[in-house]
C-alpha positions in Angstrom: 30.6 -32.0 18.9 30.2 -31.1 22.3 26.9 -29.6 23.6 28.8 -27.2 25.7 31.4 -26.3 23.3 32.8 -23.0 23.5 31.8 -20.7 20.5 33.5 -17.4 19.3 32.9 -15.4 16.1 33.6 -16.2 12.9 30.4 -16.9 11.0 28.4 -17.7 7.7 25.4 -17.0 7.3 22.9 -19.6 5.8 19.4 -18.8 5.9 18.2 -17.9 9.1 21.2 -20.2 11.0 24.5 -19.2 11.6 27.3 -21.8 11.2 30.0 -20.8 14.2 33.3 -21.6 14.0 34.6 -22.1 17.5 38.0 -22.9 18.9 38.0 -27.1 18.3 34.9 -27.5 15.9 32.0 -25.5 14.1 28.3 -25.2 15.9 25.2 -23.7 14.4 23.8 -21.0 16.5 20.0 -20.9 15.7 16.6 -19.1 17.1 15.3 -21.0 19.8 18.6 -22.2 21.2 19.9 -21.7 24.7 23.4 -20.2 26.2 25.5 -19.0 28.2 26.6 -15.2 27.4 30.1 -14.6 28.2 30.9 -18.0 30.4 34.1 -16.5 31.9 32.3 -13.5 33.4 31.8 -13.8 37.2 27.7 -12.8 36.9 26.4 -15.9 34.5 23.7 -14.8 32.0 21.5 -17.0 30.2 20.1 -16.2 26.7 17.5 -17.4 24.2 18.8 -16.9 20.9 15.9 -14.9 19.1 17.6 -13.6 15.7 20.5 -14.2 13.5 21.5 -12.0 11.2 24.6 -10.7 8.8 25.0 -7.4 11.4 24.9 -10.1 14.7 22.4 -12.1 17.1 19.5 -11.1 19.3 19.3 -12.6 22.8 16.5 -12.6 25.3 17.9 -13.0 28.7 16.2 -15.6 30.4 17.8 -15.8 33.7 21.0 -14.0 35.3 23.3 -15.1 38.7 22.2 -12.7 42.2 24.7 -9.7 41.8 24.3 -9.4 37.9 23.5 -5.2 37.8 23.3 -4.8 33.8 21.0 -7.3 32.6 17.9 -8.7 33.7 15.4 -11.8 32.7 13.3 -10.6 29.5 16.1 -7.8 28.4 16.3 -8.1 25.0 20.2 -7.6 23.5 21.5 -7.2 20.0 25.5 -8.2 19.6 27.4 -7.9 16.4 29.5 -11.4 16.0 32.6 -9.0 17.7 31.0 -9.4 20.7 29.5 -12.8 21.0 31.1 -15.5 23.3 28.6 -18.6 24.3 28.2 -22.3 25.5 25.6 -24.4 24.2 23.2 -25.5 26.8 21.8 -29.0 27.0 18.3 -28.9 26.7 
């Protein structure tokens, strides 16, 4: 599986790690991992997955692109698996 694999929705829960279904494979999404939020968006945000839960994930924003005017390093935001489109980052 690729690293920077494109994830979207669909989920089961196990534990405290979410196992992703994604257009070409299946990822985990877990605490501690880093993405991309919304990689088509012009503004890229960068996230620290902090919680993963039935109702969605918790991301800390760790860095953002100059221009980006809604979120900031250290926001902290809750999405429900609706709204959750991210690529893996190598670490």
């Amino acid at each position: 599986m690729s690293s920077v694999a494109l994830c979207r929705l669909k989920h089961v829960l196990c534990g405290s790690e979410a196992i992703v279904r994604f257009y070409g494979g299946i990822g985990h999404l877990l605490p501690g991992q880093r993405v991309r939020l919304w990689p088509g968006d012009t503004y890229a945000k960068y996230a620290l997955v902090e919680k993963v839960a039935p109702e969605g994930v918790t991301f800390r924003i760790i860095a953002v692109d100059a221009g980006e005017k809604v979120y900031a390093p250290g926001d902290v935001v809750k999405l429900p698996w609706s709204h959750i489109n991210v690529r893996y980052i190598k670490t």
